[in-house]
SETORSE-81832 format. One line per field, with one value per residue (C-alpha): y, z, x; residue in one letter. Coordinates in steps of 0.001 Angstrom, whole numbers. Each point is the difference from the previous one (the first is absolute). Layout:
<rs>
py	[Y, ...]
pz	[Z, ...]
px	[X, ...]
code	[A, ...]
</rs>
This chain:
<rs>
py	[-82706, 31, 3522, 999, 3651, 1112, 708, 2806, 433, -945, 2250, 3080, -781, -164, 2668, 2192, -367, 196, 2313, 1022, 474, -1921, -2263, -3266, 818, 1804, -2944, -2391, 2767, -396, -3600, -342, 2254, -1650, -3446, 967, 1403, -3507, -1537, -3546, -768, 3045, 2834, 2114, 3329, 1460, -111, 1521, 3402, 205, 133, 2754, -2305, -319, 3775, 310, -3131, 1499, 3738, -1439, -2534, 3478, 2060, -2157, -114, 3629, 892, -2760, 1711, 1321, 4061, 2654, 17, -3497, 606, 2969, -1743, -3117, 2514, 2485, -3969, -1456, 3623, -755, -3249, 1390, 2148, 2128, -46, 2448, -2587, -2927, -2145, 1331, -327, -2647, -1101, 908, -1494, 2191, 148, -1595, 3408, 2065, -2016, 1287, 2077, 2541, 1808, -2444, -191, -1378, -2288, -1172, -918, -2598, -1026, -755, -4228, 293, -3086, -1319, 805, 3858, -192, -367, 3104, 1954]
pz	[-2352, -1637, -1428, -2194, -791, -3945, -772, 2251, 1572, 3959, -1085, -583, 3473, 1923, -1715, 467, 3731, 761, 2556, 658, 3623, 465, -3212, 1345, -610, -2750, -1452, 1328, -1453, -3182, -521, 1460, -3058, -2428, 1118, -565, -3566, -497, -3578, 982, 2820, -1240, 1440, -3236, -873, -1578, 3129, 2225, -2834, -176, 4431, -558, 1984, 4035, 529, -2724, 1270, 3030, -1351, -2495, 2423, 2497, -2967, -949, 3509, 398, -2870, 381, 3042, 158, 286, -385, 3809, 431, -1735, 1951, 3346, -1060, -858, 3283, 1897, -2145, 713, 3890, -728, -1691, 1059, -3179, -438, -2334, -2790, -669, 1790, 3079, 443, 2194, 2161, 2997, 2637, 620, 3022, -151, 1570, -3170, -1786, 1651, -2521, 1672, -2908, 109, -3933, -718, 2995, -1959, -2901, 1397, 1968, -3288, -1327, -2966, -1268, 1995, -2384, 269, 3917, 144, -1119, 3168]
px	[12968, 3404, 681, 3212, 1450, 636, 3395, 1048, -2549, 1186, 3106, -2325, -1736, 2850, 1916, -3248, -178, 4023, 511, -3633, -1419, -2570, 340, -1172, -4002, 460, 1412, -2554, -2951, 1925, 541, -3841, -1259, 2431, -1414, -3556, 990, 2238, -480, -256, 2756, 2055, 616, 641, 1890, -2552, -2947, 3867, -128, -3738, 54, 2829, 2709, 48, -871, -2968, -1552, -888, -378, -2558, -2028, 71, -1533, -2861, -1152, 585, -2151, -2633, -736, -3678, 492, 2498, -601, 678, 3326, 809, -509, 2261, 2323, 15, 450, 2594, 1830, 46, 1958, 2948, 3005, 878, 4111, 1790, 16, -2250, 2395, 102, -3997, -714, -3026, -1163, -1580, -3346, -2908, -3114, -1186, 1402, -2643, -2504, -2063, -1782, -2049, -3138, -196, 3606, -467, -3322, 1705, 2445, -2467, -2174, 308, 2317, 1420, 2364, 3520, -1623, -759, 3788, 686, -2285]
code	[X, X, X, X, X, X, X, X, X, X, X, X, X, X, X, X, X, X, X, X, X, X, X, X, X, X, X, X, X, X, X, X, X, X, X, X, X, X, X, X, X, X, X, X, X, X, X, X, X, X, X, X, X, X, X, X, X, X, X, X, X, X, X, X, X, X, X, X, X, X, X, X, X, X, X, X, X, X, X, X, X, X, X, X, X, X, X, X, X, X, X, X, X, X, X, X, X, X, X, X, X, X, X, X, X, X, X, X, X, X, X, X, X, X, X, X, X, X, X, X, X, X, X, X, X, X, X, X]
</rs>
């Protein structure tokens, strides 16, 4: 299918992921969401403010899941695991990935290990 941009819209993109680590699948999350919001074959302006740009694309997509999660247990096991995977800088720049052990997965309380071991659908079994 044969897509086109509104106005500025490939402007914003790229001026929105200039310099970013890591901008490449941001930018392929956002044009992804902006495709599925497309008005016809456009990509429009309008879907690019209601995502919140490159960065609230993702933030937003991140918060639904977070909160469609089944528990307040649920949410505060996703969050203890997403915590492993990130090396806190000074500023929000200088946080960056990191590569983690399968073995620091390991839960050993037999309850949390229960609950991400529980079917949930498959966009929420991502997030244990």
């Amino acid at each position: 299918m044969h897509v086109t941009f509104e106005g500025d819209l490939v402007n914003r993109l790229l001026s929105d992921v200039q310099g970013q680590v890591g901008a490449l699948p941001l930018l392929q999350f956002t044009l992804d969401q902006l495709f599925q919001r497309r008005s016809g074959r456009q990509l429009t302006l309008s879907a690019y403010r209601e995502l919140g740009g490159v960065n609230g694309a993702l933030t937003k997509q991140a918060e639904e899941i977070y909160t469609a999660l089944p528990s307040d247990e649920h949410r505060r096991l996703s969050h203890d695991l997403f915590v492993r995977l990130i090396e806190p800088g000074a500023i929000e720049q200088d946080t960056t990935r990191r590569r983690a052990a399968l073995s620091e997965f390991t839960l050993a309380d037999v309850t949390r290990r229960a609950l991400c071991e529980r079917p949930l659908t498959p966009s929420l079994r991502s997030a244990c």
